[in-house]
KEPA-176657 format. One record per residue (C-alpha): residue in one letter; y, z, x. Coordinates in steps of 0.05 Angstrom, whole numbers. Example, Ala and Ser with C-alpha at 12.3 -4.5 7.8 and 13.67 -1.06 7.14 Angstrom:
<atoms>
+----+--------+--------+--------+
! aa !     yy !     zz !     xx !
+----+--------+--------+--------+
!  A !    -90 !    156 !    246 !
!  S !    -21 !    143 !    273 !
+----+--------+--------+--------+
</atoms>
This chain:
<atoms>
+----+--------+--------+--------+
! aa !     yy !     zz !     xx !
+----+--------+--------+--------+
!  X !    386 !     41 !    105 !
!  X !    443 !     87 !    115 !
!  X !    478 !     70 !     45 !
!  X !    410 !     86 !     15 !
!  X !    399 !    151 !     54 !
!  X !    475 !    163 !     25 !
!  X !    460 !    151 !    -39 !
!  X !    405 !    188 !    -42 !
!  X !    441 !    247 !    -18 !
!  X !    498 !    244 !    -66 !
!  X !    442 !    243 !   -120 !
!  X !    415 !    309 !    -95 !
!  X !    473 !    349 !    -93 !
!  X !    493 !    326 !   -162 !
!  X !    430 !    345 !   -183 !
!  X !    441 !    419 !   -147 !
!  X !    511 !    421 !   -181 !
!  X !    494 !    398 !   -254 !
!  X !    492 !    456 !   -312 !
!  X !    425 !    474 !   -319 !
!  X !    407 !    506 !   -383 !
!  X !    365 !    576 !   -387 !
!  X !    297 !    570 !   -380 !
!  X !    289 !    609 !   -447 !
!  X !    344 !    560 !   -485 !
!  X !    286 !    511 !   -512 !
!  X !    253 !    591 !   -537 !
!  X !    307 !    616 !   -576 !
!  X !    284 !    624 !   -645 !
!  X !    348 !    617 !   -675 !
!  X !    410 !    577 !   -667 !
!  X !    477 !    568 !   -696 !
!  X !    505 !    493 !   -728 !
!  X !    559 !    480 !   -779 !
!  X !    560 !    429 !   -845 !
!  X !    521 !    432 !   -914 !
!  X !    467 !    405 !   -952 !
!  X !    400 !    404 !   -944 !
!  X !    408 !    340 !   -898 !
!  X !    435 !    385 !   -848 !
!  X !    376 !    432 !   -830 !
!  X !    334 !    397 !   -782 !
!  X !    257 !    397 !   -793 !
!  X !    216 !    435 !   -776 !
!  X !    258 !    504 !   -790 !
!  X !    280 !    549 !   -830 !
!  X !    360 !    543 !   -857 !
!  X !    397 !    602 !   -875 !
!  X !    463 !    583 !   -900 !
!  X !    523 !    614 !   -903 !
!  X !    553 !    601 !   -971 !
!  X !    505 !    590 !  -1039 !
!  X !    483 !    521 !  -1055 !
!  X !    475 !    493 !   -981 !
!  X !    549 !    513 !   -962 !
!  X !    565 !    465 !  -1028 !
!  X !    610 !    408 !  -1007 !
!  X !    645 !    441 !   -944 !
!  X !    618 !    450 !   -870 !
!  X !    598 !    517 !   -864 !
!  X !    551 !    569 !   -812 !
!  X !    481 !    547 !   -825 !
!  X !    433 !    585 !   -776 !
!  X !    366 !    549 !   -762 !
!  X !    308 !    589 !   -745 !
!  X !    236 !    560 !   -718 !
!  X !    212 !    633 !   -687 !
!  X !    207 !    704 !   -717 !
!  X !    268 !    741 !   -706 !
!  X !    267 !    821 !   -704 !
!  X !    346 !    834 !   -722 !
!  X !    399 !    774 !   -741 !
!  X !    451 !    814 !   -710 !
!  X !    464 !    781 !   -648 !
!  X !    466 !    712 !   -679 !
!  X !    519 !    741 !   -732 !
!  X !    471 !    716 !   -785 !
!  X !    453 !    795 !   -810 !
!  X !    468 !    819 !   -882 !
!  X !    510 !    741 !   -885 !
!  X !    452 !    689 !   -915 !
!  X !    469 !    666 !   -995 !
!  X !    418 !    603 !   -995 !
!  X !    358 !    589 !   -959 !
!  X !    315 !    510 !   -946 !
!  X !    251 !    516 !   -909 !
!  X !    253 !    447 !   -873 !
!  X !    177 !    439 !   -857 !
!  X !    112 !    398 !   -871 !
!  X !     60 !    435 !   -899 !
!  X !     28 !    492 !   -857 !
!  X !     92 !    530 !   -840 !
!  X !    114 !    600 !   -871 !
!  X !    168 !    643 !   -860 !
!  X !    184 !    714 !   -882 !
!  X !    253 !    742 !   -902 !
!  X !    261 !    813 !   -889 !
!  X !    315 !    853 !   -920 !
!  X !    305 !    909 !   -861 !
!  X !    309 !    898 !   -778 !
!  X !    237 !    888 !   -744 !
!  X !    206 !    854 !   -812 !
!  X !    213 !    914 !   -858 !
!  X !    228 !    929 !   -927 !
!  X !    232 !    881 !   -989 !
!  X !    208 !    806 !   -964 !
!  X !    215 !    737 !   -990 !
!  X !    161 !    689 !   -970 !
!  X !    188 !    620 !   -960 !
!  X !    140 !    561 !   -966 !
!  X !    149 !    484 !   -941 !
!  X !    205 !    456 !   -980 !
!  X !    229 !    515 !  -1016 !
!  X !    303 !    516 !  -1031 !
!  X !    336 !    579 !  -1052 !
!  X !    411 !    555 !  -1073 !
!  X !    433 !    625 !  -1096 !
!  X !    400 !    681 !  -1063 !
!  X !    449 !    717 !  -1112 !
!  X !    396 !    700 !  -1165 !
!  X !    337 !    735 !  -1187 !
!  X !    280 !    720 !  -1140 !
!  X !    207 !    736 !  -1132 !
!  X !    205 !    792 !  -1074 !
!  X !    152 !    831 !  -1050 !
!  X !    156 !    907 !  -1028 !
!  X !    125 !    933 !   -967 !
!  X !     69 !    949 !  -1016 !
!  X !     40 !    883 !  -1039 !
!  X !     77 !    886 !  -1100 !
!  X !    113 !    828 !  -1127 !
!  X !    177 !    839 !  -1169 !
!  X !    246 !    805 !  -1180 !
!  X !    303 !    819 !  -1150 !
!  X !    362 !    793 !  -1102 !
!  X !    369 !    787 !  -1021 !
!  X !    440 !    755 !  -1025 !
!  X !    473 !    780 !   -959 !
!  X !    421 !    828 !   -941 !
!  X !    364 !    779 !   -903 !
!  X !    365 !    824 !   -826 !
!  X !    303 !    800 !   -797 !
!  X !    247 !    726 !   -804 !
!  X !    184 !    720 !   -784 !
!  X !    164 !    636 !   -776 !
!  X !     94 !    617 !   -766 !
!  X !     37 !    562 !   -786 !
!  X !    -13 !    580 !   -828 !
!  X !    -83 !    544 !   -848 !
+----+--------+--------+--------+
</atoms>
């Protein structure tokens, strides 16, 4: 009885002494992993990479997003994105913003869209509605990341 009532005590404080994560950590919409490829980006999210084609054949930032995100500041991610992989089954959408708190030119990523060279001429659309062609290679600042249907 009394090595059980021991035990059982040891187990409790252990349990008061073990790291707890914040209660937001399973929230945050965006978080930071290294490598390349499209075999890196875990599904279902959004990868912003730091180098064009997929950070190529060498680990690099890749910064995974499954939430909107008003400013990629903080995460170190702003004005840095060169490719893009949207990692999801159909029903997901996610919005790339060229401006902080989803403004300015956009590009609308789909499920399964891969962007190797963000360098390239793109399809964009301006705050307008109007679609044109142009380039968001280091200037993505803000995502929005929702299902649709």
């Amino acid at each position: 009885m009394i090595k059980k009532t021991f035990a059982a005590a040891v187990l409790a404080v252990a349990a008061l002494l073990a790291p707890h994560a914040p209660a937001n950590a399973a929230a945050d919409p965006i978080r930071e992993i290294s490598g390349h490829g499209l075999g890196a980006c875990p599904r279902p999210a959004l990868c912003l990479y730091d180098d064009h084609d997929f950070n190529g054949t060498e680990d690099g930032r890749i910064w995974v997003i499954t939430g909107s995100v008003s400013n990629l500041q903080a995460s170190g991610a702003n004005d840095r994105v060169t490719s893009a992989y949207m990692n999801t089954p159909t029903g997901y959408e996610a919005w790339t913003y060229r401006d902080h708190d989803f403004g300015g030119d956009k590009m609308i990523m789909y499920s399964d869209k891969q962007v190797p060279n963000l360098n390239d001429s793109i399809s964009l659309k301006r705050p307008d509605g109007t679609q044109f062609y142009g380039s968001l290679n280091d200037e993505i600042t803000s995502v929005t990341f929702y299902t649709v249907g």
